[in-house]
Structure formats: C-alpha cells, structure tokens
Z-matrix of the N, CA and C atoms (Angstrom, degrees):
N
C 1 1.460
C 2 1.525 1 109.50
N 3 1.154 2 122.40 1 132.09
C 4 1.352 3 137.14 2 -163.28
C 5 1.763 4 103.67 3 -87.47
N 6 1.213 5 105.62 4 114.50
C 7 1.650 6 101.01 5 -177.04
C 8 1.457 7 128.46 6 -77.08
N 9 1.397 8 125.47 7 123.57
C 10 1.488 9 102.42 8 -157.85
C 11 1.543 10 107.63 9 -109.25
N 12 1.291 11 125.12 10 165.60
C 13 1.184 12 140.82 11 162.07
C 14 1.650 13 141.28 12 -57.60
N 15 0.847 14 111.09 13 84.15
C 16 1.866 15 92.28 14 -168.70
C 17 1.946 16 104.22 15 -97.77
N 18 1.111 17 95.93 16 146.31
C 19 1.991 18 103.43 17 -172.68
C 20 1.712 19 83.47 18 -133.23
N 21 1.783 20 92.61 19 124.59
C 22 1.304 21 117.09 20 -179.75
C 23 1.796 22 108.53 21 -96.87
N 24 1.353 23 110.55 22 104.21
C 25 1.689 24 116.46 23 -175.52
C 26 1.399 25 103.33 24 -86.42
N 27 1.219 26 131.62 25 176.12
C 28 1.891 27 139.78 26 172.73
C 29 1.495 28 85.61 27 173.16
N 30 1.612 29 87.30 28 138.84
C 31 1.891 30 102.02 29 168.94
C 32 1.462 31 125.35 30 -30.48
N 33 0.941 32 117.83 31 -17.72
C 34 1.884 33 125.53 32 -168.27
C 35 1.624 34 80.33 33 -92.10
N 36 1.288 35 122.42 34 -57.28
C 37 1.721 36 119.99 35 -153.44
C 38 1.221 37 120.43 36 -111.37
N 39 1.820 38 127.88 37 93.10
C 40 1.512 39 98.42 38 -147.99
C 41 1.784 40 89.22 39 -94.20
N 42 1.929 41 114.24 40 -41.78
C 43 1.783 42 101.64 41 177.89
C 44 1.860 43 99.72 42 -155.04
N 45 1.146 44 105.34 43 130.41
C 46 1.118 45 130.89 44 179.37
C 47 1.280 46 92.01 45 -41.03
N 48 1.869 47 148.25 46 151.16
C 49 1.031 48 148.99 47 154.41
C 50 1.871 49 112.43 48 -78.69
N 51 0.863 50 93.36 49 -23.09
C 52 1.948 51 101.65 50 -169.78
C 53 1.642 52 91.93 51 -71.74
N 54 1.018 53 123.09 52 -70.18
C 55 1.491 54 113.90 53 -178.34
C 56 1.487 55 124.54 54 -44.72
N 57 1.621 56 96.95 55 141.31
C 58 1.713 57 101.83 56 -166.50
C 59 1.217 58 113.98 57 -76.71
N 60 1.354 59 142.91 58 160.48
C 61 1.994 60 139.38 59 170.88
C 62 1.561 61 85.10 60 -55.90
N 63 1.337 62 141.56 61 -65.10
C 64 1.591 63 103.31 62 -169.68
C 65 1.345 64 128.10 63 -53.72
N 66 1.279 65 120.76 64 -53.41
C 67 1.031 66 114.94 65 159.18
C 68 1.466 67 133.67 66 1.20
N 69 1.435 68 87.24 67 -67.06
C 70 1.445 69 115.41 68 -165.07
C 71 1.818 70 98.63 69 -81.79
N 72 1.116 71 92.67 70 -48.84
C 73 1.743 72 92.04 71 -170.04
C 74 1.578 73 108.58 72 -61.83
N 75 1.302 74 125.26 73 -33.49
C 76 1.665 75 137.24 74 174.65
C 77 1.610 76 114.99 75 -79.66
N 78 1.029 77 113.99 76 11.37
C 79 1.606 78 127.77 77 -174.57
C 80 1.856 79 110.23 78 -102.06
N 81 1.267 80 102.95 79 141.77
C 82 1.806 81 98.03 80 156.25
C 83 1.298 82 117.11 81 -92.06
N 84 1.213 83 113.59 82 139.43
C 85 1.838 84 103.77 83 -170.37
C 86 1.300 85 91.23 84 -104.84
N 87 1.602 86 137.90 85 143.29
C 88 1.347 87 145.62 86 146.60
C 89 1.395 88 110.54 87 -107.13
N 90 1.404 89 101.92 88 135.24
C 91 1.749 90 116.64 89 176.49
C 92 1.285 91 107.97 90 -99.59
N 93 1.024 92 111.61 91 115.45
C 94 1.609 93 125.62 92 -156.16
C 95 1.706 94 89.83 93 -82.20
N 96 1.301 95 133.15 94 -40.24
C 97 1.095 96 151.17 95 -155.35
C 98 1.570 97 104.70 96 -82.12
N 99 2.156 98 115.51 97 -41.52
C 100 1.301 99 103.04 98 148.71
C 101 1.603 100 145.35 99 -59.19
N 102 1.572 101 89.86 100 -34.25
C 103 1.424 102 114.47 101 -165.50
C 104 1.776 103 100.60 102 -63.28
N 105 1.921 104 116.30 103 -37.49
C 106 0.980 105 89.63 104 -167.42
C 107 1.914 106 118.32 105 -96.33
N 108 1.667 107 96.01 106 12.34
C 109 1.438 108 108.96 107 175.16
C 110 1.752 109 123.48 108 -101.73
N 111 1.601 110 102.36 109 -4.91
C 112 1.661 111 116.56 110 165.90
C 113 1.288 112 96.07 111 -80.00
N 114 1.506 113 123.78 112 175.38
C 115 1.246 114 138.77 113 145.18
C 116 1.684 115 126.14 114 -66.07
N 117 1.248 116 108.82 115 8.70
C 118 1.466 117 122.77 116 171.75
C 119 1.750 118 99.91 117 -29.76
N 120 1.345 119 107.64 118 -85.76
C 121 1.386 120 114.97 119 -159.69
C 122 2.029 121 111.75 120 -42.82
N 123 0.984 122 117.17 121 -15.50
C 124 1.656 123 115.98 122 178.03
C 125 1.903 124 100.49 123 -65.91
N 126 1.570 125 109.83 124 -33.01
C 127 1.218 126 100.45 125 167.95
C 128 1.560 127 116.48 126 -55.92
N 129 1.392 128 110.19 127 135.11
C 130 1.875 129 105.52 128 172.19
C 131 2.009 130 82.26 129 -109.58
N 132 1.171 131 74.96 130 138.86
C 133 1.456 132 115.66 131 172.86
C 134 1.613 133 132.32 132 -169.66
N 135 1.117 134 128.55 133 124.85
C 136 1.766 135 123.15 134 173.07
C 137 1.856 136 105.92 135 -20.04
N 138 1.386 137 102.20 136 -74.34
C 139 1.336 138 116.29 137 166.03
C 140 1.718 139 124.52 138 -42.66
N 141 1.298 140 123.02 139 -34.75
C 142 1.494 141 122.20 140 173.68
C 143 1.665 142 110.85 141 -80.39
N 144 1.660 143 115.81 142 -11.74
C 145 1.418 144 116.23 143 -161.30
C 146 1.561 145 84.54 144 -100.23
N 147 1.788 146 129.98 145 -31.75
C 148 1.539 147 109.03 146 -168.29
C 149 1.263 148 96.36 147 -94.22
N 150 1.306 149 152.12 148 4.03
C 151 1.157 150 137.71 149 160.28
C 152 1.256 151 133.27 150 -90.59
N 153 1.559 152 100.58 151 -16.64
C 154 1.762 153 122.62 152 164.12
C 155 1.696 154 103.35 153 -62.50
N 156 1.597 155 100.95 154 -55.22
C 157 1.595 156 125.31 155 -162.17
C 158 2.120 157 84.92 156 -45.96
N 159 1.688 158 107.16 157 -74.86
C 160 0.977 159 118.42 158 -178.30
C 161 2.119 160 127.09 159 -30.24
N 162 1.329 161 94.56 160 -37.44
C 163 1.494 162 117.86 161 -177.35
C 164 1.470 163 107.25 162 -79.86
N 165 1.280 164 114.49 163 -28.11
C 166 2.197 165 107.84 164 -156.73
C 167 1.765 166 78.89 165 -72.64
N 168 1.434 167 73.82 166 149.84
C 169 1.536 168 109.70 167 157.84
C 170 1.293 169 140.48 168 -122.34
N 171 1.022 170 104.13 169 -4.49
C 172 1.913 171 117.01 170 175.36
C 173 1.377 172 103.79 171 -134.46
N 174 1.527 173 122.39 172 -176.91
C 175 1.194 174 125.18 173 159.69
C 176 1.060 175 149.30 174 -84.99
N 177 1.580 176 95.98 175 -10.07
C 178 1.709 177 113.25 176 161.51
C 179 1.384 178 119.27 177 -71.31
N 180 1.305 179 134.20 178 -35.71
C 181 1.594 180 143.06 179 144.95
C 182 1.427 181 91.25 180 -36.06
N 183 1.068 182 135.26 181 -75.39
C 184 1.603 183 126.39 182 -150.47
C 185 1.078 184 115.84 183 -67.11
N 186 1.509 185 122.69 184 -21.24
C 187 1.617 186 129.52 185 -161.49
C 188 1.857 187 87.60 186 -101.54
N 189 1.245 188 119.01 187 -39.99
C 190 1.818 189 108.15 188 160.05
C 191 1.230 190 111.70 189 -44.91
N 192 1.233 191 103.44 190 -79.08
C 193 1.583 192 113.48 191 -169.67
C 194 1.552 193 111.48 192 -37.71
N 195 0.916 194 116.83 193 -40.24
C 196 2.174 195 127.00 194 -165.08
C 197 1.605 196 98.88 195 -87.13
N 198 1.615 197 117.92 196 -13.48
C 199 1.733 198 119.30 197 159.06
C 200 1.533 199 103.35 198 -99.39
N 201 0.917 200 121.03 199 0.17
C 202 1.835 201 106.83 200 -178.43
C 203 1.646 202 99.84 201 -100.24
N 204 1.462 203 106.35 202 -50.78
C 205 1.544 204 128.54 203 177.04
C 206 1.668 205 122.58 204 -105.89
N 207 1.559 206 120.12 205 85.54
C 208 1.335 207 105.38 206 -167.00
C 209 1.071 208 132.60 207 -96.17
N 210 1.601 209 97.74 208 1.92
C 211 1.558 210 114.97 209 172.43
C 212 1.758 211 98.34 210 -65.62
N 213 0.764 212 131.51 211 -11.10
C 214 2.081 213 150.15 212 -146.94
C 215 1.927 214 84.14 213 -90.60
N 216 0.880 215 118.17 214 -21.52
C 217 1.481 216 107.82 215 -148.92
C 218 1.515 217 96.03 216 -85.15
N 219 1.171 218 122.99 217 -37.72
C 220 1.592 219 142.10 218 178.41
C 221 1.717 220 99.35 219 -54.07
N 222 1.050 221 102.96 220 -59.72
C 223 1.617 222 108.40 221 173.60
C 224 1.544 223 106.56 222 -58.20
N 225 1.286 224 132.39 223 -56.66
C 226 1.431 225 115.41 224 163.13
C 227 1.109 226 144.14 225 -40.83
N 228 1.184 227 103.36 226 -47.31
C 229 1.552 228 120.75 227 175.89
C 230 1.616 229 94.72 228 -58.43
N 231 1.258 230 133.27 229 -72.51
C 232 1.056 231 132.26 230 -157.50
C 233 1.778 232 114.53 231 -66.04
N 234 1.301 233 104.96 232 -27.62
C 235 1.875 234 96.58 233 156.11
C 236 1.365 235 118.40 234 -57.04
N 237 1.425 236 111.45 235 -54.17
C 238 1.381 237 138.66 236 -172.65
C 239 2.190 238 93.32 237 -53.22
N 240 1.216 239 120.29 238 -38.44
C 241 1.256 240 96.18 239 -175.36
C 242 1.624 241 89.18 240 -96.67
N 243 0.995 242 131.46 241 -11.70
C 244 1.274 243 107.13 242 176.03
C 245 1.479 244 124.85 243 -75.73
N 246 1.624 245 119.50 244 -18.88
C 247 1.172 246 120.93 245 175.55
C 248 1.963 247 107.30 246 -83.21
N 249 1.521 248 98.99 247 -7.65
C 250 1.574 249 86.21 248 174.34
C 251 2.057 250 96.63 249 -71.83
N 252 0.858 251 115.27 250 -19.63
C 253 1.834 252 124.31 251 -146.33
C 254 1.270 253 90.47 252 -143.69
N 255 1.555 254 123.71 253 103.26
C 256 0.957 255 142.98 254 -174.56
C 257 1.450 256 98.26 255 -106.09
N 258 1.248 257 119.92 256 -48.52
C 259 1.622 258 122.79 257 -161.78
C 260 1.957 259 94.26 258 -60.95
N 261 1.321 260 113.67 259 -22.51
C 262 1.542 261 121.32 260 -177.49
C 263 1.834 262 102.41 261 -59.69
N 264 1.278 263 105.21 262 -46.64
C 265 1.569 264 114.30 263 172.10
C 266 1.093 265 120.51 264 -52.82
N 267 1.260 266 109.75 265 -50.43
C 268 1.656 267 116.50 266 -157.03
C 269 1.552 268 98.96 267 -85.26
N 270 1.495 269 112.97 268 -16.82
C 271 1.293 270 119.42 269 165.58
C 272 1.676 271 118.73 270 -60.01
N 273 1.631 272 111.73 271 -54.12
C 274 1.435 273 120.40 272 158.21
C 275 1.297 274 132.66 273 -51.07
N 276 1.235 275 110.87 274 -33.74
C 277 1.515 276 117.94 275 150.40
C 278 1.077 277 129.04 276 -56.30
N 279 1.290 278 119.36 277 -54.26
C 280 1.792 279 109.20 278 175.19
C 281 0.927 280 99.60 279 -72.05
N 282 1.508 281 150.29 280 -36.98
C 283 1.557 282 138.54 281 -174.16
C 284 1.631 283 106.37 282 -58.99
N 285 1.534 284 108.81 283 -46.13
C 286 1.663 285 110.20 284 170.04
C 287 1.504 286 123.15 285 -56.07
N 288 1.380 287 108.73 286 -27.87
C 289 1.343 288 113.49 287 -163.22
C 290 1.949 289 96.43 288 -100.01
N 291 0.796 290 104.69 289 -33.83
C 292 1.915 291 102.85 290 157.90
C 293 1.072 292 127.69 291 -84.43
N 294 1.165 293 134.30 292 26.41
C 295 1.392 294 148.34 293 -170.87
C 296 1.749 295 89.82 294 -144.35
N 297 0.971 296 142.31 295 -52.29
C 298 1.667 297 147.42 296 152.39
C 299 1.434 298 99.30 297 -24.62
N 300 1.549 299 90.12 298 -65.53
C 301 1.776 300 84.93 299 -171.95
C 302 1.467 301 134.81 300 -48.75
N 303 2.079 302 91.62 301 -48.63
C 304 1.546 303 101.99 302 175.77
C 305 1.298 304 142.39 303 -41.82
N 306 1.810 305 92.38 304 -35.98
C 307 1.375 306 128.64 305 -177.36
C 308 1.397 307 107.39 306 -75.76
N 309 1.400 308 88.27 307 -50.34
C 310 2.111 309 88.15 308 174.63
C 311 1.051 310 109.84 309 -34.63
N 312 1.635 311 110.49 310 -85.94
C 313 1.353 312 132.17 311 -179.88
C 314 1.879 313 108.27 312 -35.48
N 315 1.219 314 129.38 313 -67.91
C 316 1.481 315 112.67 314 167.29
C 317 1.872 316 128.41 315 -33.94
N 318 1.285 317 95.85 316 -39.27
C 319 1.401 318 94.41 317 -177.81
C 320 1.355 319 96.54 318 -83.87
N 321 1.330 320 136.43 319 -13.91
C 322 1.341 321 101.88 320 -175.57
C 323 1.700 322 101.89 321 -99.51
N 324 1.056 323 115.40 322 -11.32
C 325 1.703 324 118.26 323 153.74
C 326 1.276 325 127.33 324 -52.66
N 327 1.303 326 93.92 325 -68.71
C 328 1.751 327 83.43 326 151.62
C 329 1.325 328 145.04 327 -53.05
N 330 1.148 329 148.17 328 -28.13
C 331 1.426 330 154.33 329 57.11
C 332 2.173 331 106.13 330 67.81
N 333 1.431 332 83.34 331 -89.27
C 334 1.175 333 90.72 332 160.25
C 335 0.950 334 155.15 333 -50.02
N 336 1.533 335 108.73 334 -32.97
C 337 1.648 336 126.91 335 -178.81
C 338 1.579 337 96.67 336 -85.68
N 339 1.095 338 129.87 337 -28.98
C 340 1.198 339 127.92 338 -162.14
C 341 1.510 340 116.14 339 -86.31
N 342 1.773 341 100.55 340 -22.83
C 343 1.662 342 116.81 341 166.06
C 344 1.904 343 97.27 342 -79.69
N 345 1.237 344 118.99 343 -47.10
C 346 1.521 345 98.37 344 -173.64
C 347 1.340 346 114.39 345 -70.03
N 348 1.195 347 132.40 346 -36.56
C 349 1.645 348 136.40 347 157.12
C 350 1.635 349 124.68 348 -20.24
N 351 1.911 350 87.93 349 -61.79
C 352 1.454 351 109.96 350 159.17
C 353 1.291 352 100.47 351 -42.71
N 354 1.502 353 136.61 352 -87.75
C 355 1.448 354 131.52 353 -117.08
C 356 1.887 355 87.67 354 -92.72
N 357 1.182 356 123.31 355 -30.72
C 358 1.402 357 135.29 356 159.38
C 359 1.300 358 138.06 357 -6.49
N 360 2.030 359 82.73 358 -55.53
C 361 1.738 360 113.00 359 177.34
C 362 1.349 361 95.48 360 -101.48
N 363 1.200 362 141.85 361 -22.38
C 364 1.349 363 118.55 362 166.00
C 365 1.196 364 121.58 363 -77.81
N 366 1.500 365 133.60 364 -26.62
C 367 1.102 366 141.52 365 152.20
C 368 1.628 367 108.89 366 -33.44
N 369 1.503 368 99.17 367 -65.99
C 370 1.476 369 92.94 368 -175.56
C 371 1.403 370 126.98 369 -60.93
N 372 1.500 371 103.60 370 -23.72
C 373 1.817 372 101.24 371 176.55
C 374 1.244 373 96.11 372 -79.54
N 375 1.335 374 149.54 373 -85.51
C 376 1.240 375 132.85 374 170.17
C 377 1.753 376 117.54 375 11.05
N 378 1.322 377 105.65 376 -82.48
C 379 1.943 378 105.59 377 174.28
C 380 1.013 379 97.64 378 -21.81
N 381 1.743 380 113.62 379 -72.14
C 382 1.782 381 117.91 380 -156.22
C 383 1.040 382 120.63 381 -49.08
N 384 1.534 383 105.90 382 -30.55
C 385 1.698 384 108.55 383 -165.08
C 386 2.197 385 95.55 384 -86.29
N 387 1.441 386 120.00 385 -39.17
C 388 1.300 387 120.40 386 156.28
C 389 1.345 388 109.37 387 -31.62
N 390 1.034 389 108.03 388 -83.44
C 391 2.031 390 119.81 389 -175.28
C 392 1.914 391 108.48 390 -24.02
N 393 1.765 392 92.44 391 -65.65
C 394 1.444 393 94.01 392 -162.66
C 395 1.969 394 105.56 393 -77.22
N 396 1.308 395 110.74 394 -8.88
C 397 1.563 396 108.25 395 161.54
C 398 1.690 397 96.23 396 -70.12
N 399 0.860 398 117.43 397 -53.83
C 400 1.567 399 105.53 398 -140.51
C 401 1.322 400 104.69 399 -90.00
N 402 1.878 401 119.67 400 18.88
C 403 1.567 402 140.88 401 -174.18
C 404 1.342 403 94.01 402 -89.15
N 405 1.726 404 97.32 403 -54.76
C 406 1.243 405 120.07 404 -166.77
C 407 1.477 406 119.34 405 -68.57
N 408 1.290 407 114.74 406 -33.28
C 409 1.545 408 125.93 407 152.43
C 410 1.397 409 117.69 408 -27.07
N 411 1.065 410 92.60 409 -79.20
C 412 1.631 411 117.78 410 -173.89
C 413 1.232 412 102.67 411 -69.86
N 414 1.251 413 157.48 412 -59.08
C 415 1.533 414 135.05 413 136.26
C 416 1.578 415 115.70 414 17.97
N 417 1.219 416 97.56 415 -95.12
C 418 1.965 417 118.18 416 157.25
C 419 0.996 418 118.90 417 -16.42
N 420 1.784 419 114.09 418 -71.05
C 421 1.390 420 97.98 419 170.90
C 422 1.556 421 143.22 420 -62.28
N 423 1.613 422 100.97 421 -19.53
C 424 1.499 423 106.73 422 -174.16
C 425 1.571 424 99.33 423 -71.51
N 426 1.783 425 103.00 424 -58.71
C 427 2.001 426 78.90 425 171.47
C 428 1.213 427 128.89 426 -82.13
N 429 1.595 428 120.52 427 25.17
C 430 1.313 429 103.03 428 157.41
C 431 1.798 430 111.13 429 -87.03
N 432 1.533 431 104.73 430 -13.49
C 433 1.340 432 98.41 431 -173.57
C 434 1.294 433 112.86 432 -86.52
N 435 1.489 434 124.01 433 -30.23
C 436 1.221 435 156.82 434 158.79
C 437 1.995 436 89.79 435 -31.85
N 438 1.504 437 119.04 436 -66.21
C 439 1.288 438 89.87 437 -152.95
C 440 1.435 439 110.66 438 -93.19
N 441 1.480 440 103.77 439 -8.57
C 442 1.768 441 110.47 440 178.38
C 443 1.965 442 100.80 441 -82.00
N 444 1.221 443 113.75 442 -10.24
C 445 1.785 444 107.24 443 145.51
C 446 1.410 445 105.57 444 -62.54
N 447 0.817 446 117.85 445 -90.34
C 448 1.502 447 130.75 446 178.28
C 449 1.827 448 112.80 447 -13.39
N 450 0.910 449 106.35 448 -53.43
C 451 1.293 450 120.66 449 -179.10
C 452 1.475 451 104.72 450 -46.10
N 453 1.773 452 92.99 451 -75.14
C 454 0.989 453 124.43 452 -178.79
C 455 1.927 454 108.35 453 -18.49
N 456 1.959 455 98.87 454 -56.18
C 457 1.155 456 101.89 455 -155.58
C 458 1.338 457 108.85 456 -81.64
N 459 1.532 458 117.57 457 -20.71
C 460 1.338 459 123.51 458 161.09
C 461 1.638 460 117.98 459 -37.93
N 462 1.436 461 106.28 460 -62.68
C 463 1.590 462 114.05 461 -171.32
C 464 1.215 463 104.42 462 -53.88
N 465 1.686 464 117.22 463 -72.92
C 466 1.539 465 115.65 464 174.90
C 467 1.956 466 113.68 465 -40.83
N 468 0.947 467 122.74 466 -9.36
C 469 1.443 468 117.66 467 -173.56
C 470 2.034 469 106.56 468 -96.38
N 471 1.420 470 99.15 469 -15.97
C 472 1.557 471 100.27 470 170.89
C 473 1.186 472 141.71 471 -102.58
C-alpha cells in the first residue's frame, strides 16, 4: 500500500515554498479552514478528532474536543507543556530540520548513483559496440590481408 501525503492549508497558510509540485501534486490537501466551517467535525472518527484537534482555536474547542475525544487530552497536555518550554521545540526543530537534511542529502545520493549506473550501462554498451567494431575490423583486415596474399600470389604466378 502506497503511503500518502496529506498538506494541511488554512487562510494564514496557503503552500509552503520548499516543497516540490510533486510533492505537492501526489498529496491530499485538507482545508482546515473548510473542514472547520462544514459539518465535518459531527463525524466522530480518529481522523475527524486530529483534524478538529488541528483546527481549534480557543480553549473552549479544546475542552469539547478533550470530552468527545479523551484519548486528545495527552496530546494537549503535551502542547500545553511545550508552550511552557519552547526552547524544547526549537530543539525538535533542529532535530527535524537535520534529519530533513540527512534525508536530503541521501536522496540526492541516491539520485546520483542511479544517474552513474545510468551513464555506466551506457558506457558499457558503447565498449560492446567498440569491441564488436573493432572484432569486426580485424576480421577485415585478416581477409583483406588474406586476399592481397592471394593476389600477391596470383601476380608472381604469371
């Protein structure tokens, strides 16, 4: 099963510039900003509670949401201490953003290997096609030498 992408938009954020059009084009986009002006959220679902979770904006949304969904509250709490401890974030961030990198850098290694591989096997058909010219050469030359003996022995024979 092919794992897919979802990119969360709202009026403040319409698209990250760093992300590539595939990326973007192979992604589901949710508008957090529709989602929370449809009747979406009356659905209960895992999925209707993290996109609600994602959407609240005050604390009265959150104190609903954490009685509809109470597994939700663990996830609160733990924003809630993260906004006491911000430097804890910015810690997850650079860990996210060096781990981005690593990955960068791997994929574009990989990337690479897969262009020298490419040019590798053309290299190598190339040789082959060298080799079997230059078989064929030498082929050529033996009966060309082959018949200018011959020749040869003709003339001297008259």
């Amino acid at each position: 099963m092919k794992s897919e992408s979802v990119i969360f938009i709202t009026e403040r954020l319409f698209l990250i510039r760093a992300l590539s059009w595939n990326y973007c084009r192979n992604a589901s986009w949710v508008s957090l900003d529709v989602f929370r002006k449809i009747s979406y959220p009356k659905i209960r679902s895992e999925q209707t509670a993290w996109l609600s979770l994602l959407s609240t904006e005050n604390l009265v949304d959150a104190e609903t949401l954490v009685r509809e969904y109470p597994w939700l509250e663990e996830v609160y709490e733990e924003i809630a201490m993260l906004r006491q401890r911000p430097e804890e974030v910015l810690g997850m961030f650079s860990e996210a953003l060096r781990m981005l990198d690593e990955n960068t850098v791997k994929f574009m290694i990989e990337e690479l290997q897969k262009k020298v591989e490419e040019k590798d096997s053309v290299i190598d058909k190339k040789n082959m096609l060298i080799y079997e010219q230059n078989s064929a050469i030498e082929r050529i030359n033996a009966e060309n030498e082959a018949l200018k003996k011959q020749l040869k022995e003709l003339s001297e024979h008259r």
